[in-house]
LOLUM-607047 format. One record per atom (N, C-alpha, C): x, y, z. Coordinates in pm, whole numbers, plus 50000, padded with zeros to 5 digits. Example, Ala and Ser with C-alpha at 12.3 -4.5 7.8 and 13.67 -1.06 7.14 Angstrom:
REM residues 2
513194943150780512304955050780513204967050780512854977550708513674989450714512905000350787
***
This chain:
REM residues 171
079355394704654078995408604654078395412204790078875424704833078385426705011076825437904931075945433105076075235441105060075155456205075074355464505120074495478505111073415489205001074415499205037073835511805011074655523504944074945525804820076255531804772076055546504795077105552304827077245564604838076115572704803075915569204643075255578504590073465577604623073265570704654071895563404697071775569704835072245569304894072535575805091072495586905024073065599904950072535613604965071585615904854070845604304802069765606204718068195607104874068435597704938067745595405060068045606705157068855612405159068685625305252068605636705198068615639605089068105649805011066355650004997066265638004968064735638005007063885639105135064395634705234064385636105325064755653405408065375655505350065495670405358064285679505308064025673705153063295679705088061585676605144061565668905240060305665905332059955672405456061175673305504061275677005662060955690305659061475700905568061025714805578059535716205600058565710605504057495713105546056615708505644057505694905665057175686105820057255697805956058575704605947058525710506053058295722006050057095728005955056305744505983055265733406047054585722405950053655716606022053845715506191054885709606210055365706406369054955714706437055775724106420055895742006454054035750906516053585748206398052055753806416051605745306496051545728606501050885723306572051655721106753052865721406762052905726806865053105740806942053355747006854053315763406898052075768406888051865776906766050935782906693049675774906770048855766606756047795768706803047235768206899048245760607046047815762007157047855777607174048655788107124049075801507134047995808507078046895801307026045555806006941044775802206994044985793607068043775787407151043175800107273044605795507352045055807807465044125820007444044635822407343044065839907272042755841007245041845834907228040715830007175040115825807326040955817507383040035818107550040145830307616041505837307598041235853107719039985859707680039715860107504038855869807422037445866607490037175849907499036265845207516035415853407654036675849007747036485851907876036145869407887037185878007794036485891707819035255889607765034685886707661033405893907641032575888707675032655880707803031455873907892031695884607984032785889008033032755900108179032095910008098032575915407950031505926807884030245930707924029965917507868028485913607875027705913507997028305912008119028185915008260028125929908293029205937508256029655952208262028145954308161027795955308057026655958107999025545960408075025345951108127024365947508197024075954408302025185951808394025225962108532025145978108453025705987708387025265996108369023845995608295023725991408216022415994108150020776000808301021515986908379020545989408505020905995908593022276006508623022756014508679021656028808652021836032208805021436048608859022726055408765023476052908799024886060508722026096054908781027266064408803028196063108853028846067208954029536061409042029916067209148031346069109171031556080809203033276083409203034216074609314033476073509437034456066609479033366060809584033426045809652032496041709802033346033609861033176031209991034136027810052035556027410052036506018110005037666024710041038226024009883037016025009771037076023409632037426039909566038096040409472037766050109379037376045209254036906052109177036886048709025038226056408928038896050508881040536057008821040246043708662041186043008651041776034908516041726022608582041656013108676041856002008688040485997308800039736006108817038766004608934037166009308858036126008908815034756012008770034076007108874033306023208915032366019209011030726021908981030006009908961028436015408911027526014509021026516028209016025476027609112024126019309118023656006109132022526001909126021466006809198020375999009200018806005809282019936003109467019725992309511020365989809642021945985709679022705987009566023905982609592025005991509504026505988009507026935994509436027845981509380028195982009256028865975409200030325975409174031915967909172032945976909151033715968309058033955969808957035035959608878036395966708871037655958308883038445956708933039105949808796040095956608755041055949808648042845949908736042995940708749044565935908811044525922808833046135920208780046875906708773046135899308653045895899908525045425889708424044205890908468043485899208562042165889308618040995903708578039605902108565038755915108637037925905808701037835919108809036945909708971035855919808961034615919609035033835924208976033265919509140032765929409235032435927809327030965937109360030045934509483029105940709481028695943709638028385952109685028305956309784026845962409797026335959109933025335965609991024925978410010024345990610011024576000610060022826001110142021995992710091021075994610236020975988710323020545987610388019955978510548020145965710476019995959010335019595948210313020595934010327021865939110392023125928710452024275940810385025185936110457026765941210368027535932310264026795923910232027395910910176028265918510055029045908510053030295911509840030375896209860029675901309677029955886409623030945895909489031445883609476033205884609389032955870809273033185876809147033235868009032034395876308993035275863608927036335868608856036505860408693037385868608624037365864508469038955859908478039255853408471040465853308359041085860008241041965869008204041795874508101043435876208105043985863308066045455858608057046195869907940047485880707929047565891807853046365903007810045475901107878044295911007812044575921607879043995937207823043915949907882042675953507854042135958407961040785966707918040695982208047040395992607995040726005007988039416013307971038906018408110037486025008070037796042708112036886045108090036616058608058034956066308069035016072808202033536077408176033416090708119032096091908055031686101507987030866107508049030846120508045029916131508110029506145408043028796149108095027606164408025027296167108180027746180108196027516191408291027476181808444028976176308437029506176508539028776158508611027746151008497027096141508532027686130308468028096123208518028516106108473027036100808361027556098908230026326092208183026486078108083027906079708080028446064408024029736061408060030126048908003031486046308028031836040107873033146046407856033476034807729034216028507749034646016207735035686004207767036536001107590037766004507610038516000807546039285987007597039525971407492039855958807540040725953407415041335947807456042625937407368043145929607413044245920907365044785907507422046545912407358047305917507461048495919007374049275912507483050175904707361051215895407392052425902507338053745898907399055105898107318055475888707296055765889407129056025877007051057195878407003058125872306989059735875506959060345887506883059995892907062060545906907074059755917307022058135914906996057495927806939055865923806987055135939107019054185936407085053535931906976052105920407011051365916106931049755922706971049055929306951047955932706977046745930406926045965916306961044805911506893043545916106923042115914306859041085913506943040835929006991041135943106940041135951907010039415956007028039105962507047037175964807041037215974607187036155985507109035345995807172034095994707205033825994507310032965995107376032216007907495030956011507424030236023307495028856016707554028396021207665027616015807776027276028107848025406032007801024736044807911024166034608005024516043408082023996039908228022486044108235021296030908280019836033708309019416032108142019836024908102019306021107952018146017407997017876007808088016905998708072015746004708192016526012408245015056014808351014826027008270015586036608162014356043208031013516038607953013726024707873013166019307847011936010607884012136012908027010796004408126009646015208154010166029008123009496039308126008276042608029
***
């Protein structure tokens, strides 16, 4: 008698095998797609709401706002805040916001430049005003990707910020 494997035994073994692999490969699937793709998303988020939290800050201790200094304006992709001695300018282009600071007294011309990462993110400000005076900004932010063939838009959040919060409060 030869050894072996009869017909019927071979598509008993790949039927099962079939009947395994489907859920083997969503597992596959998530673990190599899906969560580095969650990871990603979860670090841009990360990374905006540390620049937030920066943007917070600088206005809170902002004089106000300034329309345009040096060869800056303030538009949709440019925010410019007025501090006690300097002026501040964040900068959203290429995946990135840069966030630079400039002198305006005697005290050097120096720019120092921090930048975020913010891999698919958008963030979108908007200042608010009463009789013609800058007195906040609101920042609209998200992380949108295209995912086979349709936008994905995570993480969206509103954000409002008065300018001189904190030097009223020191009052």
């Amino acid at each position: 008698m030869r050894k072996g494997y009869s017909i019927i035994q071979l598509l008993v073994i790949i039927f099962v095998f079939s009947l395994l692999g489907a859920p083997l490969a969503r597992l596959l699937t998530a673990t190599l797609r899906d969560i580095p793709r969650s990871y990603r998303m979860i670090e841009a988020n990360t990374s905006m709401l540390s620049a937030l939290k920066q943007i917070r800050r600088d206005v809170n201790a902002a004089k106000g706002f300034a329309k345009s200094f040096d060869n800056y304006i303030t538009n949709n992709e440019t925010l410019l805040i007025e501090a006690a001695n300097n002026v501040i300018c964040y900068q959203f282009k290429d995946g990135q916001l840069l966030r630079l600071k400039f002198a305006t007294s005697g005290t050097g011309t120096g720019e120092e430049i921090r930048r975020w990462p913010i891999r698919h993110g958008k963030i979108e400000w908007r200042l608010w005003q009463e009789d013609s005076k800058d007195y906040a900004v609101e920042i609209n932010s998200c992380i949108e990707r295209e995912i086979e063939g349709r936008l994905d838009i995570k993480m969206a959040n509103s954000y409002v910020y008065f300018a001189g919060i904190s030097q009223e409060s020191a009052n």
